[in-house]
C-alpha angles and dihedrals in degrees: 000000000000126000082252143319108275141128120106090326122153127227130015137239131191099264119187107213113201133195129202134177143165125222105201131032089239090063090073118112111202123208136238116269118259121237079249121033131195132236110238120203138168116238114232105202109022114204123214091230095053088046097060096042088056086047092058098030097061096022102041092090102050095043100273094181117139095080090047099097092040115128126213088270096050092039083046093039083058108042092051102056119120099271101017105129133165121202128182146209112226116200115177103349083303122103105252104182136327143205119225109202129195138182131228130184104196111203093250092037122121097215139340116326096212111194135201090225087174135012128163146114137242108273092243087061098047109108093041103090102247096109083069090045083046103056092033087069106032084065098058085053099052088053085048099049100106088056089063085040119049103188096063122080119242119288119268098187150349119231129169120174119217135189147205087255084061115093113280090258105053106097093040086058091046096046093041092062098064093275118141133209118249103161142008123184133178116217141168105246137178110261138167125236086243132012123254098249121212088309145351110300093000088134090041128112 
């Protein structure tokens, strides 16, 4: 769930950005609980390294492309700034998704504008209902951010943006869980013919 495909791609296709957001904690919707639910950490000192496996791992395959050319600083610099937080899903001892969560304070705002910058799962747990258990509680993370990070307000609302790059099911999951549509735009963007998968070749041969 990127801001938007980009990053010395070629072509270009129509694609439709949308952004949701709640405005109040009661307005989440959990899900059911899967047959097999995850077990869902923070992690406590995010590596750069980890971070970027969980980026290409989930988002190889929906053309996941701005944080490609990031070196370690820039992938550190992130990951260490008041309200970033990663939490994970954990399935038989293996990562199965994750949520990376930020925090804004834009100059008119009332309150922290925490934010689900990424959310998705790896391609081999999609279809077992975690995605639903994942976001359910990273959303209960992102309205309860201040409390981890004292030096943020309390959080005024929780917003995420999705597009028609993102998985099928993305929005449905999103709107079923109590998030509400604020804008939609169109735009030409700068796409591959095919996306770059969790690393380079994985689809090869």
């Amino acid at each position: 769930m990127p801001d938007r495909p980009g990053g010395g791609l070629n072509g270009a296709v129509l694609v439709t950005i949308t952004s949701l957001r709640q405005l109040d904690p009661s307005e989440l919707v959990p899900a059911a609980p899967p047959a097999q639910p995850a077990h869902i950490a923070r992690v406590e000192e995010p590596a750069p390294e980890f971070a970027r496996f969980l980026y290409t791992a989930v988002g190889g395959d929906w053309h996941w492309t701005d944080r490609l050319s990031w070196n370690l600083a820039t992938w550190a610099e992130r990951l260490s700034r008041p309200g970033s937080e990663l939490w994970v899903a954990w399935h038989g001892g293996a990562p199965a998704g994750y949520v990376e969560l930020a925090a804004t304070a834009p100059a008119k705002a009332t309150g922290t504008h925490s934010e689900i910058a990424y959310f998705g799962l790896l391609p081999r747990y999609i279809g077992r209902g975690l995605g639903g258990q994942l976001l359910t509680e990273g959303v209960r993370r992102a309205w309860t951010l201040h409390e981890r990070w004292p030096e943020l307000a309390p959080v005024s609302v929780v917003w995420l943006h999705t597009c028609t790059l993102d998985g099928p099911h993305a929005l449905r999951n999103y709107t079923a869980r109590g998030f509400r549509e604020f804008r939609t735009v169109t735009e030409d963007e700068p796409v591959a013919p095919v996306p770059p998968g969790p690393w380079p070749g994985a689809h090869e041969g």
